[in-house]
C-alpha atoms as one frame of an Amber mdcrd trajectory, in Angstrom:
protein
 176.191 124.122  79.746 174.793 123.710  82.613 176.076 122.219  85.795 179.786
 122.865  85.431 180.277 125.875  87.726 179.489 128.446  85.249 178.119 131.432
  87.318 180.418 131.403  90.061 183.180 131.439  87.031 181.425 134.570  86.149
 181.245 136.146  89.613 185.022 134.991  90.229 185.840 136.690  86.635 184.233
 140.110  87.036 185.430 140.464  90.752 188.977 139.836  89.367 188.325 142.461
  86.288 186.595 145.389  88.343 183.099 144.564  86.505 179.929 145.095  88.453
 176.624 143.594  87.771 174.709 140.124  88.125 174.637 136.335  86.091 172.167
 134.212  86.338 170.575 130.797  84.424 168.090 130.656  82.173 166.384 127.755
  80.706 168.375 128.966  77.219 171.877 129.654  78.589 173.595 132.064  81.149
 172.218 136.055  81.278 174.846 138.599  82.432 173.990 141.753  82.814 176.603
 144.654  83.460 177.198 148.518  84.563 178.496 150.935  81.987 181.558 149.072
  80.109 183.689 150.683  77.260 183.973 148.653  73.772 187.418 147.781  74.835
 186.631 146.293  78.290 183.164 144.373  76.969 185.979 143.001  74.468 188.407
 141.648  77.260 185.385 140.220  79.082 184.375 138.270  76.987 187.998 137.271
  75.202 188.237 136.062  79.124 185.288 134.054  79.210 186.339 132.045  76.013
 189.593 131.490  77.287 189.081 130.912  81.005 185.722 128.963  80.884 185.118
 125.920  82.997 186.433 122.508  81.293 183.512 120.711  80.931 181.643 123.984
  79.834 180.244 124.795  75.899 180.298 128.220  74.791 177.807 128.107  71.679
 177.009 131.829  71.054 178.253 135.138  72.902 175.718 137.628  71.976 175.484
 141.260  73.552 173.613 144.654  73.236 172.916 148.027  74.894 169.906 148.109
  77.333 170.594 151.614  78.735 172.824 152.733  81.559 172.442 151.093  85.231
 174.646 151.472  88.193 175.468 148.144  90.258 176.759 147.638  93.258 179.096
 145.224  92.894 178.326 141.704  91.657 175.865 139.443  92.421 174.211 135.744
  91.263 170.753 136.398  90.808 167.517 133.846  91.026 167.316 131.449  87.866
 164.721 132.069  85.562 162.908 130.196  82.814 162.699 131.640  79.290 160.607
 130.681  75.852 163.485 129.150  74.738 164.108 125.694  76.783 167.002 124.742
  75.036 170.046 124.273  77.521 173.249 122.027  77.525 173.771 120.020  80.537
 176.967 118.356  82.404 177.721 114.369  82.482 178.576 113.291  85.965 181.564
 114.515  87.075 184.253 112.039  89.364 185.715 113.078  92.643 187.786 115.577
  92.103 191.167 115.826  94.105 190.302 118.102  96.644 187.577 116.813  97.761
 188.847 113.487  98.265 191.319 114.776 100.716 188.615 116.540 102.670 187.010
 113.090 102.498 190.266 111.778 104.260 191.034 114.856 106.749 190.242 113.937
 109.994 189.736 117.307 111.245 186.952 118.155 109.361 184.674 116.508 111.665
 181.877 117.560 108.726 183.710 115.813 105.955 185.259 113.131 107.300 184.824
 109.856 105.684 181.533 111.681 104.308 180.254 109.314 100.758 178.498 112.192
  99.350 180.922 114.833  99.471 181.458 117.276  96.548 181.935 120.490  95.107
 181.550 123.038  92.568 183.773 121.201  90.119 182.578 117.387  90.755 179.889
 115.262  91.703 176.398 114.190  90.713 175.036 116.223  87.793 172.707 114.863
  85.157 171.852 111.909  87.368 170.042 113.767  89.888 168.660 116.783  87.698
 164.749 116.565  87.127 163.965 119.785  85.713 165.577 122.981  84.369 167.097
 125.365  85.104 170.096 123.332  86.960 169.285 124.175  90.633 168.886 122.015
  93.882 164.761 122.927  94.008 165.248 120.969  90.428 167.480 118.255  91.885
 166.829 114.846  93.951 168.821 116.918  96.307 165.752 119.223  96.835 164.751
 117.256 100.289 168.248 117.936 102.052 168.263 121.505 103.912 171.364 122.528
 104.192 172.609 123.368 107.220 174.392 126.596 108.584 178.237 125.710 107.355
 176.833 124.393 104.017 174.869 127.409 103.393 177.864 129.288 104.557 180.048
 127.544 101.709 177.494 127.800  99.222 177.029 131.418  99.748 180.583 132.425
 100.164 182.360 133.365  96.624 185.972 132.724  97.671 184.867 128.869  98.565
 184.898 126.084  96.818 181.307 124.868  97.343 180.138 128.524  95.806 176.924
 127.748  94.246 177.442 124.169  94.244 173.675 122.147  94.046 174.621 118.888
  95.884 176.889 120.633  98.702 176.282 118.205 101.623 177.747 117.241 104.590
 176.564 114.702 107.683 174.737 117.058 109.218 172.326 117.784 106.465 172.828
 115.393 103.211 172.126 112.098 102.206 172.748 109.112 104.072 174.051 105.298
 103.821 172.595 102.357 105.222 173.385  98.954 104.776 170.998  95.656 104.893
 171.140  92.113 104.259 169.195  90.490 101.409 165.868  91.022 103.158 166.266
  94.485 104.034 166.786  94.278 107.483 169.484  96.782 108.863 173.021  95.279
 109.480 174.009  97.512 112.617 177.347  99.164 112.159 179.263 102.528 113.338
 180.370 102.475 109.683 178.352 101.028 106.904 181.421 101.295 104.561 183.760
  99.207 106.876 181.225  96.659 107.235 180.914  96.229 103.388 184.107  95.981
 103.173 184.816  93.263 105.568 181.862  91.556 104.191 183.537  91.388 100.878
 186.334  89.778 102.061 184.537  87.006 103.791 183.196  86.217 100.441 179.564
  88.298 100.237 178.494  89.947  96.979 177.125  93.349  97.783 175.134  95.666
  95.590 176.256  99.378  96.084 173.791 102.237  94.861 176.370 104.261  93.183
 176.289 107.768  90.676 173.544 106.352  88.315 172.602 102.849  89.186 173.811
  99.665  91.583 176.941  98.156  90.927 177.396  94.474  92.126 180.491  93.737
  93.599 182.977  91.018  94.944 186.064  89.978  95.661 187.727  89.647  92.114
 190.939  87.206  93.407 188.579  84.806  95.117 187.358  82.054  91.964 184.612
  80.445  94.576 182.656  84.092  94.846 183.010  84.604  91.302 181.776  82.031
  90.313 179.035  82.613  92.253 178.062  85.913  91.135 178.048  84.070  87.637
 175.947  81.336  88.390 173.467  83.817  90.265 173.488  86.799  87.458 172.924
  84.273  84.678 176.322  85.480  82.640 178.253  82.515  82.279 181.434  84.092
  80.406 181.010  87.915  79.527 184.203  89.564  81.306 183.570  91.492  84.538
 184.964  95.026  84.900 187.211  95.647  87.789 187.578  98.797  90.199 190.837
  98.782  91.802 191.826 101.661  94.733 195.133 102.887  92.813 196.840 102.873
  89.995 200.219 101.454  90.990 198.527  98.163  91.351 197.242  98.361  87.951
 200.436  99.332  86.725 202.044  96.016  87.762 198.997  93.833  86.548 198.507
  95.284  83.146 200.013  96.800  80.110 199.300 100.680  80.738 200.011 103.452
  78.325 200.268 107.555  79.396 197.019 107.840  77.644 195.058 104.755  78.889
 196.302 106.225  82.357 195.384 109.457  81.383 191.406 108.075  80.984 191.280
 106.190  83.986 191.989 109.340  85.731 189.674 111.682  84.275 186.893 113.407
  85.275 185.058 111.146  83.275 186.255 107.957  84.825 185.649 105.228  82.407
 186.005 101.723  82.893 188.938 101.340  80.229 190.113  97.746  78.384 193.579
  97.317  79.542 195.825  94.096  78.168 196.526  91.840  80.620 200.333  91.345
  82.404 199.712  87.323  82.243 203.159  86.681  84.153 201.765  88.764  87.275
 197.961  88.738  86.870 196.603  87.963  90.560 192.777  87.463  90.191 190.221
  84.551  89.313 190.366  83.246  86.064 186.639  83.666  86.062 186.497  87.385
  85.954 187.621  87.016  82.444 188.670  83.911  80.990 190.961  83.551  78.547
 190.419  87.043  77.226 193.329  89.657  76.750 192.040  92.395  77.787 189.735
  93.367  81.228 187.731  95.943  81.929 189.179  99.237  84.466 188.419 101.445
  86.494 189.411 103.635  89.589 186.770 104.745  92.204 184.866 108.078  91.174
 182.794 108.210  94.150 183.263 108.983  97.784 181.753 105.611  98.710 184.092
 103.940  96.610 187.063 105.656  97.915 186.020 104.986 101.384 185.380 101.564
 100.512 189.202 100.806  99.221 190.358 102.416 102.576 189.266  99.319 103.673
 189.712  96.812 100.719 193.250  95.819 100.037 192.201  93.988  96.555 190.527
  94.828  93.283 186.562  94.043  93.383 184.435  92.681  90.576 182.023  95.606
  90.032 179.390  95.182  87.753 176.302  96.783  86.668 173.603  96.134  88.861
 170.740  94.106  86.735 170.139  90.634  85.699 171.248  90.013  82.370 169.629
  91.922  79.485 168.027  93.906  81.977 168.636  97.929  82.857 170.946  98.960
  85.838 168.732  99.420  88.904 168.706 102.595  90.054 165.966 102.906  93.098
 166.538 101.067  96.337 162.994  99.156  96.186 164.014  98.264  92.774 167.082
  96.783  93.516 166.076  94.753  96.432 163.166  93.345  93.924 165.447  92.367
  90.800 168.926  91.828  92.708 167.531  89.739  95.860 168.746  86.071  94.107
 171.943  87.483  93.575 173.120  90.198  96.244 173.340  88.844  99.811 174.063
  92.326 100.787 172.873  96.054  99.762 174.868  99.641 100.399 172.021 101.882
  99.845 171.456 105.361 100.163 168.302 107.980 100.125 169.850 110.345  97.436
 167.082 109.482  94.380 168.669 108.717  91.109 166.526 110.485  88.758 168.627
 109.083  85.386 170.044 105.878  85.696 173.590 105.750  84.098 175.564 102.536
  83.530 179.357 102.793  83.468 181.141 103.997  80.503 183.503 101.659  78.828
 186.642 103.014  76.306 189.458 101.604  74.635 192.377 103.530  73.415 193.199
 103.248  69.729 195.853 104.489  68.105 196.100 106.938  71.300 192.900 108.166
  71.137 189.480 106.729  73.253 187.465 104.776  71.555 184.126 104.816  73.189
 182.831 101.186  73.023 179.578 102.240  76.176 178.421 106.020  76.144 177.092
 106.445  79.372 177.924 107.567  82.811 180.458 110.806  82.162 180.120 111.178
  78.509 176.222 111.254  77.966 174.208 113.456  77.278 177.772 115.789  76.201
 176.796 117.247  72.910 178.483 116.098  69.406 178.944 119.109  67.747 177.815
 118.385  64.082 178.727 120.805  60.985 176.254 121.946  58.756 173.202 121.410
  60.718 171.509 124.351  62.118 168.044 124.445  60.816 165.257 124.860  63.489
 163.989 121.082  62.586 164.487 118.463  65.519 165.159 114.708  64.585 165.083
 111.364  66.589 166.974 108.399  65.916 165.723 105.544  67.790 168.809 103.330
  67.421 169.141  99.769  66.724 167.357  97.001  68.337 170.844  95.698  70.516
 172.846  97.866  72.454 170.481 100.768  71.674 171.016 104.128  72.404 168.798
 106.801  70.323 170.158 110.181  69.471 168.773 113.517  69.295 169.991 116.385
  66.660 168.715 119.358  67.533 170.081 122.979  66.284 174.014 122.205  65.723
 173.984 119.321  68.317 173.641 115.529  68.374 172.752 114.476  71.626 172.947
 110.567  72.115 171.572 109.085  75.098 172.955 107.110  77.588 173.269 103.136
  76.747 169.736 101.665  76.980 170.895  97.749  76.309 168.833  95.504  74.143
 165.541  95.979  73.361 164.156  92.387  74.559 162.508  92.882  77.810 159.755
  94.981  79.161 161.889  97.058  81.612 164.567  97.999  78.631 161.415  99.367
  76.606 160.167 101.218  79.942 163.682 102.858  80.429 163.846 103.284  76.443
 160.757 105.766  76.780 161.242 107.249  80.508 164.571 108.600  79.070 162.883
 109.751  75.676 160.603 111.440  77.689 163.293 112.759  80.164 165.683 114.458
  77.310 162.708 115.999  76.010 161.676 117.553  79.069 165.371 118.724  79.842
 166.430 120.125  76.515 163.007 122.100  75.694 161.910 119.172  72.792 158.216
 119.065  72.863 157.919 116.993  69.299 160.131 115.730  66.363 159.880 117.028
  63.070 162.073 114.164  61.782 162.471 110.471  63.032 165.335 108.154  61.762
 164.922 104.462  62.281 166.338 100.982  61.653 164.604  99.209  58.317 164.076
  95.746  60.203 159.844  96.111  60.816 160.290  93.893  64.174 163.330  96.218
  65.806 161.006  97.460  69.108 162.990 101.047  68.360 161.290 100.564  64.910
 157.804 100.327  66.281 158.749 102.946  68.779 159.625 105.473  65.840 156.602
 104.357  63.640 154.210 105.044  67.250 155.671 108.816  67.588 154.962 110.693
  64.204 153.279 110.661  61.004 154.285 108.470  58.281 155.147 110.930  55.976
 157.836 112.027  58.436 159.709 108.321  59.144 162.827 107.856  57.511 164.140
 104.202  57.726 167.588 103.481  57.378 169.776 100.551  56.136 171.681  99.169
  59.587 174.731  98.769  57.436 174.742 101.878  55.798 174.190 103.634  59.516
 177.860 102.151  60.308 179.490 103.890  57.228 177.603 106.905  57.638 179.223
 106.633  61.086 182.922 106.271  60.281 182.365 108.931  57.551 180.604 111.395
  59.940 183.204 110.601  63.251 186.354 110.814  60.963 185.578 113.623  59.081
 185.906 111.146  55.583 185.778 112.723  51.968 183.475 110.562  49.544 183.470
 109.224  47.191 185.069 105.635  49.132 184.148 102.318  49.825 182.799 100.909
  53.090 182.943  97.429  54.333 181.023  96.885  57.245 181.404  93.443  58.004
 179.796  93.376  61.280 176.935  90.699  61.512 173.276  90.777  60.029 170.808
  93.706  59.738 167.739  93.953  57.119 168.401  94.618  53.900 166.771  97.231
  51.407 165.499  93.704  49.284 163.633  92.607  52.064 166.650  89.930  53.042
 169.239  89.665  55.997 172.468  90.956  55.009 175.588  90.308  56.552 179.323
  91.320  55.320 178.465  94.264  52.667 180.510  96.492  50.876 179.150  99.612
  49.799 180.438 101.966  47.083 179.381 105.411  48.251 179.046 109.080  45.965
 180.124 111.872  47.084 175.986 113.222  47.514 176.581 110.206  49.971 174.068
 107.981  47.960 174.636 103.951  48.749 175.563 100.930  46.171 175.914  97.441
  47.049 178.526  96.215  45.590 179.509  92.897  47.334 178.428  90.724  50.014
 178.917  87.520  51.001 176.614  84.631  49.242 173.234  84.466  50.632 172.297
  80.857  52.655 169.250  79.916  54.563 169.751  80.889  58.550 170.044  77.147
  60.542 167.905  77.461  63.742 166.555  80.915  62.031 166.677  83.978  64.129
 169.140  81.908  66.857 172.286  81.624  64.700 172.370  85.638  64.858 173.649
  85.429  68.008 174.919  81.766  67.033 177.655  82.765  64.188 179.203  79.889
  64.516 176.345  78.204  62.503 176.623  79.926  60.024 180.183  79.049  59.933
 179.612  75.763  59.431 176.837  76.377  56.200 179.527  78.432  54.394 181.714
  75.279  55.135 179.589  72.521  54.076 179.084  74.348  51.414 183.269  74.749
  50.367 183.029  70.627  51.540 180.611  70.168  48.606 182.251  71.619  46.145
 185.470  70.480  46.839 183.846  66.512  46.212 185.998  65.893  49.279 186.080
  61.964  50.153 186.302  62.912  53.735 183.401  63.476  56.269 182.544  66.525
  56.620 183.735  66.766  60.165 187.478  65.368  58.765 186.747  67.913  55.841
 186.633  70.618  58.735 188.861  69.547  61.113 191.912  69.225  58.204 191.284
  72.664  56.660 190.565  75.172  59.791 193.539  77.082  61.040 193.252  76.530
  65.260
């Protein structure tokens, strides 16, 4: 996998084991080549690699032979090189790690010091800045930073902890911040962060160019700026997520378990759906409502540690997009889309190649429950038994909350979260990122493409636009979410499914809704119960509208009841509130 620290794992490892020689990437994994080894110390090499690896690192194959004998002098990371085979893993995003947030805070590292982009070997931007492989800074957004003399001096230097790392930056040489008011003129500041930050607490909503997109954020106690982030993003009661500076405070605010703590702190950094302490909850009702639960997270970024240096109080941080639009990611983007609702922007001139929304989890019988696969967790590989033919399939996803997936070899490779399929710009970043995992993991076509049955779905029409006919493969949307449970649990068949989960086309040509499924153990389908088919009120709109259908499958109970009431008594006497 690339992206993780891999190579300068290797160098470490064969300096610590006597082993001369060189590593280097390829476009189809990592190449190592060595001096004369006996069978016994090749052994202990690689028994060392397996067990010693980076975390975030993959180890699909070890494969070895003989190429004749050839003295080294001692061990060196060679040029990358591209191969035939194209085929590479590559890392999620990785958060701040620990170290480097303290040489963020050290105040004498005059380089460091309060520095937003700084990171190392073993965090920081990875798939969000990579446009090409093999993973290396020519093939990065960071490509237009030089670095300077101490960078290069880190980057070069095996015993340091910026060995080989692509983003190494610092304020001499990397990327910088700016910040501007709605019309893009510069708000003069020593310190851009600061500013933000008191700006925030006089009540301005600011939109922050983060890992893989803008964030919007405000002051979550304060109900009048809330509500005026609602009003102006058109999202009149969907819950806001929340980024808070530390975890004590979310300890006293909400209901935390060792392993929702345990995710918040990762190096994935989800946001993570925490109950809610109602006797000591501090913020405006608005961010949530009357829900339960509210969306967490800590800061993963060196901007947004820097900016809770200076914020006392939880902000609202949301994605950075009008409502059932994608994040934006570019700073001329965002100052086109956000301008009616940002009265502030924290930009930066690091490119974001592939925009990432925030991931969102929920723990479940202790275990995460991914609920948004995005920034951190996509494009990490699903590792899926029994596949390993050379044939390449697509699945284009459904037509709301799409994400499409990509099985290739023994992988399944899901995308980040596209969003719904209703707008222009979704499409646009549907096929940008099609085109972009190609590219990346060496896909030039599809043998295979798996799609929803509905005819309208836009990720329909995408699939039936890519291949021949004779190659489509539609698939019931109800019968995708048993496959699902039965492929993520690891389920024996035969069983029966219920997936009771709203409407999706049937194989008769009808909506369905509420279906149980009997299914063989050759994993063949049969519908064996449903709910009792009725005519859609207001058609297509009481899909998102449930509560119209509601009321048919009432009237309907009224009726046959011969109740003397009215039907609104009839309803109001027999619902449970």
């Amino acid at each position: 996998m690339q992206g993780v620290g891999f190579r300068p794992f290797i160098y470490d490892l064969a300096g610590r084991l006597g082993i001369s020689g060189t590593v280097s990437n390829t476009t189809e994994g990592v190449f190592i080549k060595t001096g004369s080894l006996s069978y016994v110390e090749l052994l202990d090499f690689i028994k060392n690699i397996r067990e010693k690896s980076p975390d975030p690192s993959v180890i699909e194959n070890i494969s070895f032979k003989e190429t004749g004998h050839r003295k080294y002098s001692g061990f060196i990371i060679e040029n990358s090189t591209e191969t035939e085979n194209r085929f590479q893993l590559i890392s999620p995003d990785i958060a701040t790690c620990e170290k480097c947030i303290e040489d963020v805070f050290n105040s004498d590292d005059s380089r460091r010091y309060l520095y937003p982009f700084t990171n190392c070997t073993n965090c920081g931007p990875r798939f969000t800045i990579i446009k090409k492989m093999p993973y290396d800074r020519p093939y990065t957004t960071m490509d237009k930073f030089k670095m300077c003399s101490g960078c290069m001096t880190e980057y070069r230097d095996p015993s340091d902890r910026r060995f080989h790392a692509q983003p190494n930056a610092c304020k001499k040489c990397g990327p910088e911040l700016l910040l501007t008011d709605k019309t893009g003129n510069t708000v003069c500041s020593r310190d851009p962060i600061k500013r933000a930050a008191e700006l925030l607490g006089e009540g301005g909503i600011i939109g922050i160019k983060s890992l893989g997109g803008f964030q919007i954020a405000c002051d979550a106690a304060s109900e009048k700026t809330v509500k005026k982030l609602r009003e102006r993003k058109s999202r009149p009661a969907k819950p806001f997520a929340i980024m808070i500076g530390n975890i004590e405070w979310i300890r006293k605010h909400y209901r935390l378990s060792p392993e929702e703590a345990s995710s918040l702190k990762s190096a994935r950094a989800p946001i993570v759906l925490l109950r809610k302490n109602s006797s000591t909850y501090p913020l405006s009702c608005s961010v949530s409502f009357e829900n339960k639960y509210e969306g967490i997270m800590l800061p993963y970024t060196p901007i947004h540690h820097i900016l809770f240096k200076y914020m006392p109080g939880p902000l609202v941080m949301t994605s950075g997009n009008i409502s059932e639009e994608p994040i934006a990611s570019g700073n001329n983007d965002a100052k086109k889309r956000l301008k009616n609702i940002c009265d502030y922007y924290l930009m930066h001139n690091r490119e974001i190649y592939s925009r990432y929304d925030d991931s969102v989890i929920r723990i479940f019988m202790d275990k995460e429950m991914v609920l948004r696969r995005a920034r951190g967790y996509a494009p990490y590989p699903i590792k899926i038994n029994g596949h390993a033919g050379s044939r390449s399939v697509l699945a284009t996803g459904a037509h709301e909350k799409n994400t499409f997936t990509i099985l290739t070899r023994k992988y399944a490779i899901s995308s980040q979260h596209i969003g719904d399929l209703d707008t222009y710009q979704s499409l646009e970043f549907f096929e940008d990122t099609l085109i972009n995992y190609k590219s990346l993991f060496g896909l030039d076509e599809f043998d295979i493409v798996a799609h929803d049955m509905h005819p309208d779905y836009r990720s329909t029409k995408i699939a039936r636009s890519s291949i021949s006919s004779n190659m489509l493969f539609p698939v019931q949307h109800h019968m995708a979410h048993i496959s699902s449970v039965i492929a993520e649990n690891n389920l024996e068949c035969p069983l029966l499914g219920f997936a009771w989960d709203g409407t999706g086309y049937g194989t008769d040509g009808k909506i369905w809704g509420s279906e149980i499924f009997e299914v063989s153990s050759n994993l063949d389908f049969i519908r064996i119960g449903h709910l009792i088919e009725k005519a859609l009120p207001g058609s297509a709109a009481t899909i998102k509208k449930p509560y119209r259908m509601a009321a048919v499958y009432l009237r309907q109970l009224w009726k046959r009841n011969n109740s003397n009431e009215s039907l609104r008594d009839y309803i109001y006497n027999n619902m449970a509130y």
